[in-house]
C-alpha positions as CSV (number, residue, x, y, z in Angstrom):
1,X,-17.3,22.8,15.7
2,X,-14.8,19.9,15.7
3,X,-14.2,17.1,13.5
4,X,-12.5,14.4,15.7
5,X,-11.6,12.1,12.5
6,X,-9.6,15.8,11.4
7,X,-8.6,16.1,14.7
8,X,-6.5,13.3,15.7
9,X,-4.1,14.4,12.9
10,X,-3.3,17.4,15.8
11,X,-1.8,14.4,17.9
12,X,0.2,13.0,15.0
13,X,-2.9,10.2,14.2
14,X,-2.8,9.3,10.3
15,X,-6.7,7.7,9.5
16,X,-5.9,4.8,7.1
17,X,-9.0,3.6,4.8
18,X,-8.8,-0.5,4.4
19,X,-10.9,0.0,1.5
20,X,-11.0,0.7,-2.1
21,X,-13.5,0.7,-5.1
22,X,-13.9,2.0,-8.3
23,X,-17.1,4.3,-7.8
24,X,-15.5,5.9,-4.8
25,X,-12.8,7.2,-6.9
26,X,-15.2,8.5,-9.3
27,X,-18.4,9.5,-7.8
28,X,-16.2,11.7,-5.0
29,X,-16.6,9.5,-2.0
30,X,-13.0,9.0,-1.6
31,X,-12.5,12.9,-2.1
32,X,-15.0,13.4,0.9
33,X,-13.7,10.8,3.1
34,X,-10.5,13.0,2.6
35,X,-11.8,16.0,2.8
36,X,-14.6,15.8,6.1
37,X,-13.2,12.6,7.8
38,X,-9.7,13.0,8.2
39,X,-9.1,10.0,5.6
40,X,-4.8,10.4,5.1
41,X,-4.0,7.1,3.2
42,X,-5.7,3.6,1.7
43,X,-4.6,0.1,2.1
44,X,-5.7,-2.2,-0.4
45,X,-5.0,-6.6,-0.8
46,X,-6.3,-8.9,-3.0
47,X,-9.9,-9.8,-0.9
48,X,-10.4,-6.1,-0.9
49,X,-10.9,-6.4,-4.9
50,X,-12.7,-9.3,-5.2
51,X,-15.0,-8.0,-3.6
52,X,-14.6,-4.4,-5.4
53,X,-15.0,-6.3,-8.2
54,X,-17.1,-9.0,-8.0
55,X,-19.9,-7.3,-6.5
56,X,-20.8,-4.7,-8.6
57,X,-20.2,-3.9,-12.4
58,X,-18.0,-0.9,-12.5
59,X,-15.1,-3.1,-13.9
60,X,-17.4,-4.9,-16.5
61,X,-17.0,-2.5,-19.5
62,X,-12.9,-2.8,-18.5
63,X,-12.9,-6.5,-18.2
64,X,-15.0,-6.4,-21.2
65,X,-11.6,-5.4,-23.4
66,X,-8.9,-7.5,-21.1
67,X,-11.0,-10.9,-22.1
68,X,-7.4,-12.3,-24.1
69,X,-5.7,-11.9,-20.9
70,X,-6.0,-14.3,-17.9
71,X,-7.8,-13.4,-14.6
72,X,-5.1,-12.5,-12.3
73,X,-3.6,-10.2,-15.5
74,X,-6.9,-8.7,-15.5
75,X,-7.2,-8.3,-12.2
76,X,-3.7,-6.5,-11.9
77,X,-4.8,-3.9,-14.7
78,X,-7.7,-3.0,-12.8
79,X,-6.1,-2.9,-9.1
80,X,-3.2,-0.7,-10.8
81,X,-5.5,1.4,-12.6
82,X,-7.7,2.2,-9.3
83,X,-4.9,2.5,-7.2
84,X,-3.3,5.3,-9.7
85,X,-6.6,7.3,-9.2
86,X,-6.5,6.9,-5.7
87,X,-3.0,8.0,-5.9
88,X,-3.0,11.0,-7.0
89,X,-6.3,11.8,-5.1
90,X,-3.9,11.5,-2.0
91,X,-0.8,13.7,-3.8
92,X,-1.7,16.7,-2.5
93,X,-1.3,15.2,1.2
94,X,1.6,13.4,0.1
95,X,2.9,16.9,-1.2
96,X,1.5,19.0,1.9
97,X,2.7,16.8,4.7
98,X,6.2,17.0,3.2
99,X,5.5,12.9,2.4
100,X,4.6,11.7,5.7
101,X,1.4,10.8,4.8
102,X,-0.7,10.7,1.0
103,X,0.3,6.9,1.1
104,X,-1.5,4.4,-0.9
105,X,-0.3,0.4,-0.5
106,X,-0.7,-2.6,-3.0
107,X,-0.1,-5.6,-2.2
108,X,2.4,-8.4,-4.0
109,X,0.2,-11.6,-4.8
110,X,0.0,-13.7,-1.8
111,X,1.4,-16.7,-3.8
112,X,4.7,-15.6,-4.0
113,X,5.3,-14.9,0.0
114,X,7.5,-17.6,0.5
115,X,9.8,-16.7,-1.9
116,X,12.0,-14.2,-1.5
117,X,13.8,-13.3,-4.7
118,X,10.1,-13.0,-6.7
119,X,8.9,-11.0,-4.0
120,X,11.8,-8.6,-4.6
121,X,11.5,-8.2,-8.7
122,X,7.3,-8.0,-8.2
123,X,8.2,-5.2,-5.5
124,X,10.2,-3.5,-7.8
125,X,7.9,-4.1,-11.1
126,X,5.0,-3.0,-9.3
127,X,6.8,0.4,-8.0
128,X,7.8,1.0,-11.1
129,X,4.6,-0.2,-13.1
130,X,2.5,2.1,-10.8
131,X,4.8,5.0,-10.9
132,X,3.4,7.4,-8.4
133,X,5.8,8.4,-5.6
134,X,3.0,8.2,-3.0
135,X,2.7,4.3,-3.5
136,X,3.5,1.9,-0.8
137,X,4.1,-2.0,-1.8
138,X,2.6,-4.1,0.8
139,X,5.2,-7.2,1.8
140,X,4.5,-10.1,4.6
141,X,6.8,-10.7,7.3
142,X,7.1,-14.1,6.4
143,X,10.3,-15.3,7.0
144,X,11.3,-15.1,3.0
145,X,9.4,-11.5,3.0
146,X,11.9,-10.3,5.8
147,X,15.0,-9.7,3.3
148,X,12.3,-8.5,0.4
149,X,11.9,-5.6,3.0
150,X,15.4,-5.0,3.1
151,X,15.7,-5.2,-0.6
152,X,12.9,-3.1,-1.5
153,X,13.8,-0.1,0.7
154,X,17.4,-0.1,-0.2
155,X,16.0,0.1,-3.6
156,X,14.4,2.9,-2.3
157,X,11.1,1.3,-3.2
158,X,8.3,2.8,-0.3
159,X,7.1,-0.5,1.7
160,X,4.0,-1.4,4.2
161,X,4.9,-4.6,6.2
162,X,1.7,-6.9,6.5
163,X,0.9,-10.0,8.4
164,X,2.9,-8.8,11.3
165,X,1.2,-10.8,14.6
166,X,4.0,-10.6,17.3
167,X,6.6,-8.2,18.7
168,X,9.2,-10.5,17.8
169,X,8.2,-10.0,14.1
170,X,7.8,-6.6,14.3
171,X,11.2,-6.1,15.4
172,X,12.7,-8.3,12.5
173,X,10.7,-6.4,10.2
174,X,12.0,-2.7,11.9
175,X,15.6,-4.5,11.3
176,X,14.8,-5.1,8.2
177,X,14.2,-1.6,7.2
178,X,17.2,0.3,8.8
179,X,19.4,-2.4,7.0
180,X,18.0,-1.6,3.9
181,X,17.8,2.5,4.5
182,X,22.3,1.6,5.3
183,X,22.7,-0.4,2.4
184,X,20.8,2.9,0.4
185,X,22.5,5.1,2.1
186,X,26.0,3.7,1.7
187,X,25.5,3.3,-2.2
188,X,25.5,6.9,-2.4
189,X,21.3,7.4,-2.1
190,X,18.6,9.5,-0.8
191,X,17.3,8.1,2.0
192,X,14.9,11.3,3.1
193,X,11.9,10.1,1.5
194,X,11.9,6.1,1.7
195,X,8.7,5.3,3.8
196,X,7.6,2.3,5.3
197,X,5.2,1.4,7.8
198,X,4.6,-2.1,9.9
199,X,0.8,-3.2,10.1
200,X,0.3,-4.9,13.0
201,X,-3.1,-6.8,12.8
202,X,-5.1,-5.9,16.2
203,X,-8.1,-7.1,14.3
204,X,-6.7,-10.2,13.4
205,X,-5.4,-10.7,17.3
206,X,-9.0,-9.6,18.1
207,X,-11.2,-12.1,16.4
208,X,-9.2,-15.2,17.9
């Protein structure tokens, strides 16, 4: 019997879940949307855990020990700490598909994308906070995100353009990426397993 969600991966598809929640990671929904719908990867932003969060009470007992910190502190421990466990839910794709796929992006805060240099060091602290290989760090294609790009994948930091809208961007943003891969590759780096991917919003274009 087929499975077309397993399927398309036959025609080189990858199935992407815009989703992410705490249960799912530990009740084994995630592990079935992996394992009987074709599920290859997760994207995550900040409205995606507010409403994680802020509609059920699977983070109380967490929040419950971060109440000395402030609220975007806490909600960076508990995006982190979800996004680990989705992480290594998705290694063994990441492993088995020789890192093409196994992906799982977090996004920089949305404050910061006009400005290019914080973008860069949150890129970086975030890859290195998060410490799975199999991360991607979601950057916009504002104009100040287009040399993050560049930055973060000579740094040889894995990186999923957002807020892409037009073709013109998109090709900045591919730009962007083989400049940095150079740069990486000229300093003497391994440039075999620096992924990136552009996320052009159809839905976006769609609702208009």
């Amino acid at each position: 019997m087929t499975n077309p969600p397993v399927d398309v991966q036959q025609y080189g598809q990858s199935i992407w879940l815009d989703f992410i929640h705490r249960s799912s990671l530990e009740d084994g929904e995630m592990q079935k949307y992996i394992d009987e719908f074709g599920v290859i990867g997760v994207t995550s932003n900040p409205a995606i855990f507010q409403k994680a969060i802020g509609e059920s009470d699977s983070y109380d007992s967490a929040i419950m020990h971060m109440l000395d910190l402030d609220a975007y502190s806490i909600y960076e421990k508990l995006a982190i700490a979800d996004i680990q466990k989705a992480l290594d839910l998705f290694r063994p794709i990441y492993d088995r598909s020789h890192k093409q796929d196994g992906y799982v992006s977090l996004e920089v805060s949305p404050l910061i994308a006009h400005d290019t240099q914080t973008t860069i060091t949150e890129a970086l602290r975030l890859f290195k906070v998060v410490d799975r290989p199999n991360l991607m760090v979601k950057i916009p294609s504002t104009p100040a995100g287009i040399p993050a790009i560049e930055e973060a994948i000579a740094a040889g930091v894995n990186v999923n353009v957002t807020l892409i809208f037009a073709v013109q961007n998109y090709e900045e943003v591919a730009l962007a990426y083989i400049r940095g891969l150079e740069r990486r590759l000229a300093a003497g780096g391994d440039v075999r397993h620096v992924a990136s991917v552009a996320s052009f919003f159809l839905s976006r274009i769609d609702t208009m």
